[in-house]
C-alpha positions in Angstrom: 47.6 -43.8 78.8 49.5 -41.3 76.3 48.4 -44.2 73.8 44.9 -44.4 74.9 44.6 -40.9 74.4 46.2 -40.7 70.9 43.5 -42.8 69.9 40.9 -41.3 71.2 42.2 -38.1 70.0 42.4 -40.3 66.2 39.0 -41.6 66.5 37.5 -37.7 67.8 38.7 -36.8 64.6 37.5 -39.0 62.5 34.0 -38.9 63.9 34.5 -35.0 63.1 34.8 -36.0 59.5 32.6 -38.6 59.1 29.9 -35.6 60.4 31.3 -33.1 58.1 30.8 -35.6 55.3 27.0 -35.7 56.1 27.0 -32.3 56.6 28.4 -32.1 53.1 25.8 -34.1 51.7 23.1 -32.1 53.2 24.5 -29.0 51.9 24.6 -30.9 48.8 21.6 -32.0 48.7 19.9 -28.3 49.7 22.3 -26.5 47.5 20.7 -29.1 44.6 17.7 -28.7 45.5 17.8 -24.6 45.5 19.2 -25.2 42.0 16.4 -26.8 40.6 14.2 -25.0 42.2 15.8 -22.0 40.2 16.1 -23.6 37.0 12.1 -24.3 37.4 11.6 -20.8 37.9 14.0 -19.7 35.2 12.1 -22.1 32.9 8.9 -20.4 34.4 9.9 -16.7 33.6 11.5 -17.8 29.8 8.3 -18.8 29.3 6.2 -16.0 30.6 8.6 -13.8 28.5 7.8 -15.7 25.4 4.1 -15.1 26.2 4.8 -11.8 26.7 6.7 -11.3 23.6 4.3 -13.1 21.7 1.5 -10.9 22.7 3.4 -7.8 22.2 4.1 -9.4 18.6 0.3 -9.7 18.0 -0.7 -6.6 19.6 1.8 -4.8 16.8 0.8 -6.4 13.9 -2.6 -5.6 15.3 -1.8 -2.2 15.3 0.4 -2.1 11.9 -2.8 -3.8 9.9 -5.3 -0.9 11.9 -3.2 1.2 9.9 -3.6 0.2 6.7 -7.4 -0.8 7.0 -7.5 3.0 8.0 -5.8 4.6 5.3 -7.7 2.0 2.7 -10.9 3.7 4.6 -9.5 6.7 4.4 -9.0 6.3 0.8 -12.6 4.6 -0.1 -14.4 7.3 1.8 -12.5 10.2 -0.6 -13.1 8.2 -3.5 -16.5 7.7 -2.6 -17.1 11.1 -2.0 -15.6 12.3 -5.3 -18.3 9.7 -6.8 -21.0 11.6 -5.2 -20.0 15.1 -6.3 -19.2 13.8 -9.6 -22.6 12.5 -10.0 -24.4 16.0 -9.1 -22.2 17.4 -11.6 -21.9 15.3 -14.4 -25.5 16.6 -15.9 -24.5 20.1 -15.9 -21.4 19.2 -17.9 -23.1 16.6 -20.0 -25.5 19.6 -20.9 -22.2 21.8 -21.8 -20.4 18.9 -23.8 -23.8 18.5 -26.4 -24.1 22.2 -26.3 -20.8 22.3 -27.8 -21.1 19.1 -30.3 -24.1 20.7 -31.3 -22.4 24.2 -32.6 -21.0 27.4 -30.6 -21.9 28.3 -27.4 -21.8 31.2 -25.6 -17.9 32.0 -24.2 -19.2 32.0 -20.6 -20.8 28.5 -21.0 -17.1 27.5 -22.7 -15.2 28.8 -19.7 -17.4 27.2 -17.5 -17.2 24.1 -19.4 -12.8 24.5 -19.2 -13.4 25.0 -15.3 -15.0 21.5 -15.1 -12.2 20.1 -17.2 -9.6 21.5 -14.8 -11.4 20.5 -11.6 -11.8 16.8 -13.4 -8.0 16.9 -14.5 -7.0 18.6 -10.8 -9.1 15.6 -9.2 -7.5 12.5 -11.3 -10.4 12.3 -12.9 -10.6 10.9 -17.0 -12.7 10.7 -19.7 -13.1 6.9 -20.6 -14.9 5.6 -23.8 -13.9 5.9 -27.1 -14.9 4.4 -30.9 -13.0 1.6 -31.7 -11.9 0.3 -28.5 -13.3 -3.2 -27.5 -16.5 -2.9 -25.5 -15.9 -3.8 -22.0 -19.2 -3.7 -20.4 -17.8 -2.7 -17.0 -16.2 0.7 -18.8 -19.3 0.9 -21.5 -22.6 0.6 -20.8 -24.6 -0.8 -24.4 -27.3 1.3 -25.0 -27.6 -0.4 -28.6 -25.8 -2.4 -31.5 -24.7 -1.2 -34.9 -24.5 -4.1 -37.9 -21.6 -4.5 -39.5 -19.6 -6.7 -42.0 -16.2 -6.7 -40.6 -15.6 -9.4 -38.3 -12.7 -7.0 -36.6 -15.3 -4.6 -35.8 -17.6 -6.9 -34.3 -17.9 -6.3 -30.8 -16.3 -3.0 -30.4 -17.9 0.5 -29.8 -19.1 2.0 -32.7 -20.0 5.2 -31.2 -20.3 7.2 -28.1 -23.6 8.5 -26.6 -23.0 10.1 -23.3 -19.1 9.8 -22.1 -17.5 8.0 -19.0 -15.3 8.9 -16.0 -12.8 7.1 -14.2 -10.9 7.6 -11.1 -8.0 5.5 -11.5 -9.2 2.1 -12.2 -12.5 2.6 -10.5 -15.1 3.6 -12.8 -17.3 6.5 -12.0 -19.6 6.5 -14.8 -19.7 4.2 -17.3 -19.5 5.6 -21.2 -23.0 5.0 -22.9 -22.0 3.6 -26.2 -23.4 1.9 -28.8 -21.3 -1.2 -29.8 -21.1 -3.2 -33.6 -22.0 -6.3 -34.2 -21.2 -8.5 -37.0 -24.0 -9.9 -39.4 -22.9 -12.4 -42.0 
């Protein structure tokens, strides 16, 4: 019987492995299975990051172009409000400028007329127009044409009637001018 029993003892054990084997390869098999379930989830939060980022990406250039459309604004609305006050004080200058190219005035009306200049200087603002530049008919506005023989001349301003301002590049007021044109 001691031989019986050592091989019942033999085959006990083996049965113990042969389970431990399948227990193994359930373990496996649920330890694989927690793994991909956490690699779908990992895939699942990557991409909610992305989506994430990606808004938070927008939502700053968003916020970045805002800025700049509100300082453009910013800027338009100054500009356009220099136009305005420009354009309720251009005639009272206007009035100085052909008292003056007209003889002496009176040295109140000349430092009011050096006030204007300062304020337009302080302001950015310039004169634009003069004879002998090439008409360009968004700084000159052609109020009529001079003949002339030169063919250089032809098309250029051959005097000024009533002077332009400019902010800049923007064009307040355009200079009244009268332009030549050549005749053969």
């Amino acid at each position: 019987m001691d031989e019986n029993e050592d091989i019942s003892i033999e085959e006990d054990g083996l049965e113990e492995k042969a389970m431990s084997e399948e227990e193994l390869d359930s373990a496996e098999s649920r330890v694989g299975a927690k793994a991909d379930k956490l690699k779908n989830e990992l895939a699942t939060v990557k991409r909610e990051r992305q989506e994430y980022m990606d808004g938070w990406q927008r939502a700053k250039a968003d916020y970045v172009n805002s800025l700049k459309r509100f300082e453009e604004d910013k800027a338009r609305a100054k500009e356009q409000g220099l136009v305005k006050a420009l354009s309720a004080l251009l005639p009272a200058y206007d009035t100085l400028e052909r008292a003056r190219a007209h003889g002496e005035i009176p040295e109140s009306f000349e430092g009011i007329a050096k006030q204007f200049e300062t304020a337009f200087t302080s302001l950015g603002i310039t004169q634009i127009g003069e004879a002998g530049e090439s008409f360009d008919p968004v700084r000159h506005e052609a109020l009529g044409t001079d003949p002339t023989d030169d063919q250089k001349k032809d098309d250029t301003v051959s005097s000024i009637l009533e002077k332009g301002y400019a902010v800049g590049e923007s064009v307040l007021r355009p200079a009244r001018v009268r332009v030549f044109q050549f005749e053969v």
